[in-house]
C-alpha positions as CSV (number, residue, x, y, z in Angstrom):
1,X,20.3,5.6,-6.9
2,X,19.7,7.2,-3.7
3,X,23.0,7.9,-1.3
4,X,22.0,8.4,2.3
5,X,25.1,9.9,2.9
6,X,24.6,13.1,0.5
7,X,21.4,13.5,1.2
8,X,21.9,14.9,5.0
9,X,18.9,17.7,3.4
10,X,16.0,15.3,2.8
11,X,12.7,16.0,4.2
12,X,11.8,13.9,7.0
13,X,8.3,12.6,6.6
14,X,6.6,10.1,8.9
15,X,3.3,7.9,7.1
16,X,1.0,6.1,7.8
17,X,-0.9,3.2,5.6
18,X,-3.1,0.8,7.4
19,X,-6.8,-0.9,6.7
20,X,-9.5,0.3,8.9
21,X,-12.7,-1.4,9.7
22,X,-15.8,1.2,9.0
23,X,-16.0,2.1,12.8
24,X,-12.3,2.6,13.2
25,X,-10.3,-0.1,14.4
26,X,-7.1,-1.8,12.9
27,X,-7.6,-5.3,14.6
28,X,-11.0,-7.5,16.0
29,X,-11.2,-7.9,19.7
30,X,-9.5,-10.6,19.6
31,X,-6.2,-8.9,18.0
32,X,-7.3,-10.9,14.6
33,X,-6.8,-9.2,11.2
34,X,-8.7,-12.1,9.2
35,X,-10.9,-9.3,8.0
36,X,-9.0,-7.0,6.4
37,X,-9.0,-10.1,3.3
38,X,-13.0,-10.1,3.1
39,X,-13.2,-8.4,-0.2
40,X,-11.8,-11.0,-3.3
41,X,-9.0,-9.6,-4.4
42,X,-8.3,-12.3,-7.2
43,X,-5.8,-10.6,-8.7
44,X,-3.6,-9.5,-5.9
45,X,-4.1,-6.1,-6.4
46,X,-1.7,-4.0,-4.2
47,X,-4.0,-0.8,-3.4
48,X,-1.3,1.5,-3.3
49,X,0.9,-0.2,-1.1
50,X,3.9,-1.2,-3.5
51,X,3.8,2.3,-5.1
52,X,4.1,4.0,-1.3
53,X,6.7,1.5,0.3
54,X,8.6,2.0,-2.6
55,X,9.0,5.9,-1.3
56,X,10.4,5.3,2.1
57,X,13.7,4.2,3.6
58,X,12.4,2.4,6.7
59,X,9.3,1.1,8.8
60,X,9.1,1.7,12.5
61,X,6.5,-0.4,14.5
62,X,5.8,-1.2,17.7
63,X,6.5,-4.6,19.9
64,X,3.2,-6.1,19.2
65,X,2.8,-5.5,15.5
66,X,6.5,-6.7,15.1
67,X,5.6,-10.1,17.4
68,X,2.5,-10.0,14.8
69,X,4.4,-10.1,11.8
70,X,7.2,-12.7,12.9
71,X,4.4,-15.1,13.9
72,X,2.7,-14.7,10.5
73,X,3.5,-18.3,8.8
74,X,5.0,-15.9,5.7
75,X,9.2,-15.2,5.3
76,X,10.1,-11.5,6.4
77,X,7.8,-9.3,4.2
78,X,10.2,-6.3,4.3
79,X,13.1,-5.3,2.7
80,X,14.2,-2.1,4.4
81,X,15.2,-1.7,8.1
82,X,12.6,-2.1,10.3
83,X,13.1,-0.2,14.1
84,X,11.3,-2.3,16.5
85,X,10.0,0.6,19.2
86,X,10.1,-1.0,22.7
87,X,11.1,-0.2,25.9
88,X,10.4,-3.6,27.6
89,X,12.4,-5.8,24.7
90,X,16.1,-6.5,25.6
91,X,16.9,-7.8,22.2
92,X,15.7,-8.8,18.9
93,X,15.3,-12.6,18.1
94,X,18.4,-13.6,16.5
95,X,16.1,-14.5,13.3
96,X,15.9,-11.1,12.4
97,X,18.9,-9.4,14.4
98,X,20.0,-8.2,10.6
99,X,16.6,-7.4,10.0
100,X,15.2,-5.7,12.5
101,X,16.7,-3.4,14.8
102,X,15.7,-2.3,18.1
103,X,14.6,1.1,19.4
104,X,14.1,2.7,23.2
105,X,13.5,6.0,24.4
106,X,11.5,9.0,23.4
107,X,10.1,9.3,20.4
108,X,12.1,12.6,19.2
109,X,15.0,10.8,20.1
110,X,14.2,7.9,18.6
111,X,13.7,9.9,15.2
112,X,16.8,11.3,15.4
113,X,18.7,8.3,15.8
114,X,17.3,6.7,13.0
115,X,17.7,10.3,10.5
116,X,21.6,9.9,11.8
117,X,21.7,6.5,9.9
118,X,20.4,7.9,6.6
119,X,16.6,7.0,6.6
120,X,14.2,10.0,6.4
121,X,10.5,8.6,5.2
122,X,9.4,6.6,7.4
123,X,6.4,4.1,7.5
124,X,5.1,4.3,11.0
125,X,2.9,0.7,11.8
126,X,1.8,-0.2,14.1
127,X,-1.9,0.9,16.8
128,X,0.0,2.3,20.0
129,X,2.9,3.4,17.8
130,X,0.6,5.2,15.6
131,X,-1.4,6.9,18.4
132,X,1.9,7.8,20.1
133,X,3.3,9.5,17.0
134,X,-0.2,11.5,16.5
135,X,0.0,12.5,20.3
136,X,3.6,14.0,19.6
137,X,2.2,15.5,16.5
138,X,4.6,13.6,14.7
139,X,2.9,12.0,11.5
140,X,3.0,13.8,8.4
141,X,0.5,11.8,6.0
142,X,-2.2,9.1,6.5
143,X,-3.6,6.8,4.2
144,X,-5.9,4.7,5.4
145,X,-7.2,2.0,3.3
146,X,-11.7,1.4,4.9
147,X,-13.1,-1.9,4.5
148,X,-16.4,-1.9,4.5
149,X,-17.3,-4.2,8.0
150,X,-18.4,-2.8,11.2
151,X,-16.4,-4.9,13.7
152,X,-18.5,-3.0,17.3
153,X,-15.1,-3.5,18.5
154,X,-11.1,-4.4,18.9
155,X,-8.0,-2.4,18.4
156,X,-8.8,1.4,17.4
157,X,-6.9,3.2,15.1
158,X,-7.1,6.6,17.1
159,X,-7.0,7.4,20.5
160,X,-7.1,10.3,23.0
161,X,-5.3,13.3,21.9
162,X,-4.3,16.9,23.6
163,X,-5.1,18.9,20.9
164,X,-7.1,18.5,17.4
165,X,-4.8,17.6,14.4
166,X,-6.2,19.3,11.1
167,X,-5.4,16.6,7.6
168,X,-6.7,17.8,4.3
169,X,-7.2,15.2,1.6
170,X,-4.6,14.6,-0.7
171,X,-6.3,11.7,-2.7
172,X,-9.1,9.3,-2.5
173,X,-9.4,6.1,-4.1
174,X,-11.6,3.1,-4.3
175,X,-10.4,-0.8,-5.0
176,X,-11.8,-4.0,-6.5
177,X,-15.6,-1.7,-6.1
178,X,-15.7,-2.1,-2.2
179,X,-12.3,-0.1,-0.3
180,X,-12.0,3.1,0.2
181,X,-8.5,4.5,0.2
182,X,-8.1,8.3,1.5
183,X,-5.0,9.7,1.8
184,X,-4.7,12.9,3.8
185,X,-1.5,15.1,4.5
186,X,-0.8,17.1,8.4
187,X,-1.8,20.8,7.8
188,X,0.2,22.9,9.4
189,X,-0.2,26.2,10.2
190,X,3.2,28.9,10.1
């Protein structure tokens, strides 16, 4: 068993795993997500995504994928902290204050206040979270799971960044004969 407490020397790694449409987006224009379940999957085949959550100490999203996910008729699908990112929420609904904790400020500082409590992998979810992570230069490894629709539209993945970010491709896989899943790791140079 892992003890956060003697383990002050752990890597710090932020990742990404997330469905894509073909042209790039993570949501329909209408903020739906209906799509990323358009491929059978009749036997609940997990495409990675138990194998990689069972790596990492914590999940940090943003407001709008956390809103997302507590409106989702389901109970809480998560069973490590979760550091809701969000400078405009006071609090976090008292049906997940011990599940769920909020975070303000910037992002480095945010990191650091989450490595001081132990967790050092973390699973970064969320569109605007993402993009702001990969405009700090801040994620470590992407796997991005492609379905194969064009949806012409919605929430994009990526957005504008100051400089190119060079990945090289860890992995790639495909499920049920339809989803590509590519993982890719941030090369860094020095």
């Amino acid at each position: 068993m892992f003890d956060k407490t003697t383990h002050s020397f752990m890597e710090k790694k932020n990742s990404v795993f997330i469905g894509t449409s073909l042209d790039g987006y993570i949501a329909d224009k209408d903020g739906g997500l209906d799509w990323l379940d358009m491929i059978p999957n009749p036997d609940g085949e997990s495409m990675g995504y138990y194998e990689f959550t069972a790596n990492i100490d914590a999940l940090v999203m943003g407001r709008t994928t956390f809103e997302t996910v507590v409106g989702f008729d389901v109970e809480w699908p998560y069973t490590k902290p979760v550091f809701v990112l969000s400078n405009t929420m006071d609090s976090i609904p008292t049906s997940h204050e011990a599940k769920a904790f909020l975070v303000k400020g910037p992002l480095t500082d945010v990191l650091e206040q989450i490595h001081q409590k132990g967790y050092h992998h973390l699973y970064i979810d969320g569109g605007a979270t993402i993009q702001s992570f990969l405009r700090e230069d801040l994620i470590d490894e992407i796997i991005i799971t492609t379905i194969p629709i064009l949806l012409g539209g919605g929430h994009s993945l990526f957005g504008v960044l100051t400089k190119p970010l060079n990945f090289e491709l860890v992995e790639s896989k495909v499920f049920l004969n339809q989803l590509t899943c590519r993982h890719y790791r941030r090369k860094r140079h020095g």
